[in-house]
LUMDO-372733 format. One line per 4 residues: number of its first residue (from 1); their letters; for each residue x, y, z of N, C-alpha, C. Coordinates in Angstrom, 2 decimals, always signed. Example, Ala and Ser with C-alpha at 12.3 -4.5 7.8 and 13.67 -1.06 7.14 Angstrom:
REM residues 2
1) AS) +13.19,-5.69,+7.80,+12.30,-4.50,+7.80,+13.20,-3.30,+7.80 ~ +12.85,-2.25,+7.08,+13.67,-1.06,+7.14,+12.90,+0.03,+7.87
END
This chain:
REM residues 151
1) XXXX) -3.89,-18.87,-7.56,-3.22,-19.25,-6.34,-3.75,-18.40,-5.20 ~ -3.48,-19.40,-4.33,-4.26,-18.14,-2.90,-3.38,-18.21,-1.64 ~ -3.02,-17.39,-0.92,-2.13,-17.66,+0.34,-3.43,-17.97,+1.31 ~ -2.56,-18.84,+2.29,-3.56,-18.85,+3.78,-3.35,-17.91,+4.86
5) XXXX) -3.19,-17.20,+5.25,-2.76,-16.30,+6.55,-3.82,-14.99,+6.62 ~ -3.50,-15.09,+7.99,-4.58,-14.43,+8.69,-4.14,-12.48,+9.00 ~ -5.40,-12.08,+8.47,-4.68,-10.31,+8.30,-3.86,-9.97,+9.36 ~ -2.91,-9.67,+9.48,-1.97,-8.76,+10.32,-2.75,-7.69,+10.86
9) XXXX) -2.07,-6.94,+12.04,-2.52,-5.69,+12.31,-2.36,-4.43,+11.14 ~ -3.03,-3.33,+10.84,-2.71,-2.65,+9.76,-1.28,-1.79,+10.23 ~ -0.99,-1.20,+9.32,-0.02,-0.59,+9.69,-0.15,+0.88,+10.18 ~ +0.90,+1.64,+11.09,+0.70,+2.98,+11.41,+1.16,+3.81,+10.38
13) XXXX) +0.44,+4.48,+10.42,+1.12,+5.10,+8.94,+1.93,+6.74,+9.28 ~ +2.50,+6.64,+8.56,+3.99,+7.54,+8.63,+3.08,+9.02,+8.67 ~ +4.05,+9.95,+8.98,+3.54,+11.51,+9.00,+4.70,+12.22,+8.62 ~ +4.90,+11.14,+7.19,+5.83,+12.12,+5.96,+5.46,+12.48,+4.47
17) XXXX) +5.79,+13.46,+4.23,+5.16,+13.87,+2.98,+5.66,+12.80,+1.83 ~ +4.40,+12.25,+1.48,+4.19,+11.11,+0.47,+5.20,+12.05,-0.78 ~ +5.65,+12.81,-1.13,+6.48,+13.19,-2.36,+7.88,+12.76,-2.26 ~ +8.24,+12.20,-0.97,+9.58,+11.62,-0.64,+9.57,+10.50,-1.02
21) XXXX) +8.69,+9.67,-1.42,+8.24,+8.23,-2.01,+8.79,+8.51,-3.04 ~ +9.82,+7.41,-3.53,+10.07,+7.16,-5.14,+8.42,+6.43,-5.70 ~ +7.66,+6.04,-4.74,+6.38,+5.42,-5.80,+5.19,+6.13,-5.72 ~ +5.31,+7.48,-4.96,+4.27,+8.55,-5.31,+4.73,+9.80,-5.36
25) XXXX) +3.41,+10.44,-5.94,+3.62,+11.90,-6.12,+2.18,+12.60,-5.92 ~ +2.21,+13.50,-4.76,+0.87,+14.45,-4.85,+0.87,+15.78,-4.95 ~ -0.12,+16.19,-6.10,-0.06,+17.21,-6.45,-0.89,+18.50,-5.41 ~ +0.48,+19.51,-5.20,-0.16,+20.57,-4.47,-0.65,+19.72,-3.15
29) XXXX) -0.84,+21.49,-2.31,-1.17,+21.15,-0.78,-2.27,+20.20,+0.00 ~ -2.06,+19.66,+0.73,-3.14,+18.49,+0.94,-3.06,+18.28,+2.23 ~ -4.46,+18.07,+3.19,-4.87,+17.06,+3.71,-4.59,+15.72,+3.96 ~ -3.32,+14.91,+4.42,-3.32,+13.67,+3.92,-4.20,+12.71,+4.60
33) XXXX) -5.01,+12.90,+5.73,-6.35,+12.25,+6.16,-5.53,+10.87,+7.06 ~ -3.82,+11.32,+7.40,-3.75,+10.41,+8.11,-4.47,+9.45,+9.12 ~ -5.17,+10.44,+9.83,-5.94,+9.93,+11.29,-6.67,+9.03,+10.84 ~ -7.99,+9.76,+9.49,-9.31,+9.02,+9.24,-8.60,+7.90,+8.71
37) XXXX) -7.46,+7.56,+7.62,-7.85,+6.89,+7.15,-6.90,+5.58,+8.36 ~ -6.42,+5.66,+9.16,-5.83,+5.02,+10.08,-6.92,+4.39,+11.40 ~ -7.81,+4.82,+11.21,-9.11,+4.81,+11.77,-10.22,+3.99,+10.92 ~ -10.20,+3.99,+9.71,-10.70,+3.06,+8.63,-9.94,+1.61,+8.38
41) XXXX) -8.94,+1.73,+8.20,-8.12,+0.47,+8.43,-8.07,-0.26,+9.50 ~ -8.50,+0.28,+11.00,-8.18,-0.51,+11.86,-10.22,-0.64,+12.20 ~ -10.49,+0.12,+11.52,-12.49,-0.37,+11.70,-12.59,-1.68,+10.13 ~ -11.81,-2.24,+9.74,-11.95,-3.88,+8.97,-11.78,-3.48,+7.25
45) XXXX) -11.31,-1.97,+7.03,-10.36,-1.96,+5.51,-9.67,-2.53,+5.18 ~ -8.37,-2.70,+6.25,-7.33,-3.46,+6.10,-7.49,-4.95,+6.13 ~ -8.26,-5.56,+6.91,-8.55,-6.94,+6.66,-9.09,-7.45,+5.29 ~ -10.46,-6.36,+5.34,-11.16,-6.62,+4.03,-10.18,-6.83,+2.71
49) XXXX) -9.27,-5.75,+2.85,-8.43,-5.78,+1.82,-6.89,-6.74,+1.82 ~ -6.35,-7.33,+3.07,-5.90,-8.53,+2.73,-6.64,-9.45,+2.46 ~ -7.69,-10.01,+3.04,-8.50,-11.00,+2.53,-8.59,-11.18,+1.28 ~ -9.23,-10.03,+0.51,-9.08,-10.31,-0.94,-7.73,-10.30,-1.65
53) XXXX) -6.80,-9.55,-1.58,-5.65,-9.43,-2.11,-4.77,-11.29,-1.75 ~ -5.18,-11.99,-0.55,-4.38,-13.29,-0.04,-4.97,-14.37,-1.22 ~ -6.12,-14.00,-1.81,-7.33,-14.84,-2.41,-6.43,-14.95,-3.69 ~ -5.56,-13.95,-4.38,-5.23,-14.12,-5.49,-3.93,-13.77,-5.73
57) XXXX) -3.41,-13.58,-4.85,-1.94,-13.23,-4.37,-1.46,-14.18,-4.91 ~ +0.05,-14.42,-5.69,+0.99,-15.57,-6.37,+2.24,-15.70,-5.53 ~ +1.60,-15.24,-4.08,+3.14,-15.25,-3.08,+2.60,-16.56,-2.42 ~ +3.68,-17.44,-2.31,+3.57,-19.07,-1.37,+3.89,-18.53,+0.13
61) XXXX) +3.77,-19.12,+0.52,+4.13,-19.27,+2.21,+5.27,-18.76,+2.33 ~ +6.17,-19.03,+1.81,+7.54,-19.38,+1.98,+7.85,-18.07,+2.09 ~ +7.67,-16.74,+0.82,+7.73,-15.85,+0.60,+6.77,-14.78,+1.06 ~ +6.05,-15.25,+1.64,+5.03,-14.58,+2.74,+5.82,-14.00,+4.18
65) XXXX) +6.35,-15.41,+4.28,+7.04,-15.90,+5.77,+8.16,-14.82,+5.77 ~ +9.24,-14.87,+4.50,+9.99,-13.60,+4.47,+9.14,-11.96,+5.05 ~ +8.39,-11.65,+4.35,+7.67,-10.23,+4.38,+7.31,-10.17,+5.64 ~ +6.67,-11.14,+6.22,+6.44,-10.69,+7.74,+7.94,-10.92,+8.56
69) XXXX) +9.04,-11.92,+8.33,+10.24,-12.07,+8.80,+10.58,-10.28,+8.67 ~ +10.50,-9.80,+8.06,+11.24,-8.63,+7.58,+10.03,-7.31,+8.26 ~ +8.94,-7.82,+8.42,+8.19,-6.70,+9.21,+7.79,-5.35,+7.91 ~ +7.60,-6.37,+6.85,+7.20,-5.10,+5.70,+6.33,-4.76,+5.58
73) XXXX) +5.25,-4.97,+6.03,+3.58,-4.97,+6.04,+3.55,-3.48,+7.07 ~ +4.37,-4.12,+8.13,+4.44,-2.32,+8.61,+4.81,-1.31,+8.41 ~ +5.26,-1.08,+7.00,+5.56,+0.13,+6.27,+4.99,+0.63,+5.39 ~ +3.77,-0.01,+5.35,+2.95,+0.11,+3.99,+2.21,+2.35,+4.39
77) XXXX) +2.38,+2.88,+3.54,+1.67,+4.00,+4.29,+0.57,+3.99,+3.26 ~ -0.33,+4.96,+3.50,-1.67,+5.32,+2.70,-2.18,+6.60,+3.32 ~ -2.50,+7.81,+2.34,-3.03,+8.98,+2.42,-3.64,+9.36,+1.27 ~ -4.63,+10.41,+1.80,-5.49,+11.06,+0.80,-4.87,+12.13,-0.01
81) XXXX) -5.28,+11.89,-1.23,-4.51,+12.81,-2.73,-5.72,+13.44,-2.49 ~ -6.43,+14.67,-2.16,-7.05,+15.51,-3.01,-7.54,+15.66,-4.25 ~ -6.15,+15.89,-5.01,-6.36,+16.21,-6.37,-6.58,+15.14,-7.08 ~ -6.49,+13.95,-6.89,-6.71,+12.70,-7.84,-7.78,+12.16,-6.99
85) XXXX) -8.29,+12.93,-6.19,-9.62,+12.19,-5.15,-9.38,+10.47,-5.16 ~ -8.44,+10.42,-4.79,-7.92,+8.98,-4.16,-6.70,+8.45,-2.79 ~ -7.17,+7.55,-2.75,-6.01,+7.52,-1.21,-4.59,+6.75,-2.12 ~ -3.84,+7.30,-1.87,-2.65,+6.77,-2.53,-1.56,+5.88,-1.10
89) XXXX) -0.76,+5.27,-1.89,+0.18,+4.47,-0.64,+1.25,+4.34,-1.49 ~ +2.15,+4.32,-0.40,+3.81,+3.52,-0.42,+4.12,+2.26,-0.10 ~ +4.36,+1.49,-0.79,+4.39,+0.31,-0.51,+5.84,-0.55,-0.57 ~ +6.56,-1.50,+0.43,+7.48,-1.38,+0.85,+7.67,-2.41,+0.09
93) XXXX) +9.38,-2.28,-0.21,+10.00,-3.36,-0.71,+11.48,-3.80,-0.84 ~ +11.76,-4.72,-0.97,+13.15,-5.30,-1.00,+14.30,-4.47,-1.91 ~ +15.12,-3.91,-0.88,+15.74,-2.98,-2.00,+17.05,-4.17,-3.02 ~ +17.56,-2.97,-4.03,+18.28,-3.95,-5.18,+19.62,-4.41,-4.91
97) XXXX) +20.04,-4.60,-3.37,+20.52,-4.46,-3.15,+21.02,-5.31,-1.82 ~ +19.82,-6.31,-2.23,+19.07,-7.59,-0.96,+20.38,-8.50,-0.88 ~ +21.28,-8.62,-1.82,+22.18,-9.64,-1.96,+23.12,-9.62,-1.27 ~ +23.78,-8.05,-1.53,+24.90,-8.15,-1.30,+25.05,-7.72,+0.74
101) XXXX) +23.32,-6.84,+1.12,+23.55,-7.09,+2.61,+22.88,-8.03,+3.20 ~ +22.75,-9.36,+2.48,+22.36,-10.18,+3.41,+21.35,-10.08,+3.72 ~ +20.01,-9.78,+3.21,+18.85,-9.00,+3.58,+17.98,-9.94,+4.56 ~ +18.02,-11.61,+3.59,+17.25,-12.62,+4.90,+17.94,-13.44,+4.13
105) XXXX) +17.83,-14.45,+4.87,+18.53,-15.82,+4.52,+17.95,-16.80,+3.76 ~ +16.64,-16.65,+3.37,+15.61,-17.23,+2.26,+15.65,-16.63,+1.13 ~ +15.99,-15.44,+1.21,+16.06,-14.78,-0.56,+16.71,-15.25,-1.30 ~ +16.63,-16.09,-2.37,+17.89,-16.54,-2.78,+17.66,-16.45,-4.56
109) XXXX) +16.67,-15.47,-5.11,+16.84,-14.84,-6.49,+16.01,-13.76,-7.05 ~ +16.33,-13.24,-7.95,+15.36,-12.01,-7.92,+14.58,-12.35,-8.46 ~ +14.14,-13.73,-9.27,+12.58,-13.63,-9.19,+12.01,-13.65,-7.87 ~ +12.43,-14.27,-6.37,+11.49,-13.66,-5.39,+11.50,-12.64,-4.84
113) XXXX) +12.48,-12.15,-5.57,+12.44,-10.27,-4.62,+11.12,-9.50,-5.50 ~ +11.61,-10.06,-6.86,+10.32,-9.12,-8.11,+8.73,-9.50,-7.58 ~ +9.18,-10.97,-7.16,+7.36,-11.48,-6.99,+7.37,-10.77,-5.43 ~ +7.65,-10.93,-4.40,+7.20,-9.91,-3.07,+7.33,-8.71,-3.64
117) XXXX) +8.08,-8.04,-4.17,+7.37,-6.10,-4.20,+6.77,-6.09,-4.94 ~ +6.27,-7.32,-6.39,+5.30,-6.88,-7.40,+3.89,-7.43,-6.52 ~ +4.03,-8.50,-5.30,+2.96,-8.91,-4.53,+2.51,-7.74,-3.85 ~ +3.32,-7.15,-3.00,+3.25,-5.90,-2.06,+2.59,-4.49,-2.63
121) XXXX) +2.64,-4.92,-3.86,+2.26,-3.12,-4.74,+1.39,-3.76,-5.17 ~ +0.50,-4.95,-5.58,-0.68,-4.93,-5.13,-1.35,-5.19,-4.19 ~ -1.11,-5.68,-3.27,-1.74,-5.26,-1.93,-1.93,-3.79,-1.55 ~ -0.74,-3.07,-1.84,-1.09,-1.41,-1.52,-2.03,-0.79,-2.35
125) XXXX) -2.37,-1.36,-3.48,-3.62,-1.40,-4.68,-4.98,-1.49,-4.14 ~ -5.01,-2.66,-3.79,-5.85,-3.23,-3.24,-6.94,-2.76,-1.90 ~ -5.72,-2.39,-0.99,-5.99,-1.59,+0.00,-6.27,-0.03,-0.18 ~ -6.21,+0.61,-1.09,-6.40,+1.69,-1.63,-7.70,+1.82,-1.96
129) XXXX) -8.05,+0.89,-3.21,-9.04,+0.72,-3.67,-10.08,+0.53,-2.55 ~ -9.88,-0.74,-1.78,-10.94,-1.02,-0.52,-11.88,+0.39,-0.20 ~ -10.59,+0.60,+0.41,-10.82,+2.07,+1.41,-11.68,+3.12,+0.14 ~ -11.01,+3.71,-1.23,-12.06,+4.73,-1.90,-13.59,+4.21,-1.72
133) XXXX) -13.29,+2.88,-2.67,-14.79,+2.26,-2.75,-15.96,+1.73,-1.12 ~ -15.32,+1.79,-0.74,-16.05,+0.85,+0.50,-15.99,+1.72,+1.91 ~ -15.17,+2.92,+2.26,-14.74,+3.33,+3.30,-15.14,+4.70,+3.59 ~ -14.65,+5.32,+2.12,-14.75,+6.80,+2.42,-15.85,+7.21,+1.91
137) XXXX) -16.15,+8.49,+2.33,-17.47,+9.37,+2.31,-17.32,+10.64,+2.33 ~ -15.94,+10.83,+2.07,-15.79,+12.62,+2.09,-15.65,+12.70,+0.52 ~ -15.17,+13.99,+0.08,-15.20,+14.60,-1.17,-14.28,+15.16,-1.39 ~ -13.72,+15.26,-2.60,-12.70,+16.10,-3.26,-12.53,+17.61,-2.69
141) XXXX) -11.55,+18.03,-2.50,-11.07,+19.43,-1.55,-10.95,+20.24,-3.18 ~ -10.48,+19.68,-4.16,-10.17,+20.25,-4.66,-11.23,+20.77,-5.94 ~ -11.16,+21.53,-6.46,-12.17,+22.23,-7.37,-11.28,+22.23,-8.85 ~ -11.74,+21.46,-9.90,-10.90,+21.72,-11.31,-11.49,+23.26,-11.81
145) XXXX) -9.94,+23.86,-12.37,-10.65,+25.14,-13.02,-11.77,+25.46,-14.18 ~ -12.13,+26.13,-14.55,-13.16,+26.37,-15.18,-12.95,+26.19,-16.74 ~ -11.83,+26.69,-17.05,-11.22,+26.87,-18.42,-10.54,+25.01,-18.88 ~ -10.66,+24.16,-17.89,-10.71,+22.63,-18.86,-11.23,+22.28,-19.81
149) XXX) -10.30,+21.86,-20.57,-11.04,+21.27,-22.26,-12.27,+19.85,-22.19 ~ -13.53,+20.01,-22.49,-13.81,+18.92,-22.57,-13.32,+18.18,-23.40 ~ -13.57,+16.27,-22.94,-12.66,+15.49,-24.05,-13.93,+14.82,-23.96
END
């Protein structure tokens, strides 16, 4: 399945420590490369990476139409992990809790709440990936110690 719609603007990304995320965790002090990588997304990461992510995406229109109704695309954040030499993100979603405040007036079961945040967390995948493979050019800050077991 493929959606039709045309990339959004990327999003601004937050200048909070990604460990407040229930969907990440970075280890030790970091760099989060807000600027660059906010600067990469708006030089055609972020397109590149809806484009492909719309290509195979299992969200219809309908449920598209919600996510931008709801302005969730602009919460998506993304920063650089150091230690896992990868850009990690938060990726936004319908809390469990869509029912009882009325969240939009199209939601009407949790299979479409599961399919938009299981759609949305790959797009934040997606866009992650873009950006390591295709974007960046810097290097790991961090140095593994010496005493690691080879496997």
């Amino acid at each position: 399945m493929s959606l039709d719609a045309d990339p959004p603007d990327p999003p601004e990304l937050a200048d909070a420590d990604p460990n407040e995320y229930d969907d990440a965790e970075v280890v030790g002090e970091t760099d989060y490369k807000r600027e660059e990588l906010a600067a990469l997304l708006e030089q055609g990461a972020w397109a590149e990476a809806f484009e492909e992510w719309a290509e195979h995406t299992d969200l219809d229109e309908r449920e598209f139409g919600i996510v931008m109704d709801l302005e969730m695309l602009a919460e998506f954040d993304f920063f650089w992990d150091a230690f896992a030499d990868r850009v990690g993100y938060h990726a936004p979603g319908i809390p469990e809790d869509w029912k009882v405040k009325e969240y939009h007036p199209e939601l009407d079961s949790w299979a479409t709440v599961s399919e938009i945040n299981a759609s949305l967390a790959e797009l934040g995948e997606t866009v992650s990936r873009t950006l390591k493979e295709g974007y960046i050019d810097w290097e790991s800050e961090y140095e593994a110690p010496d005493d690691l077991p080879d496997f």
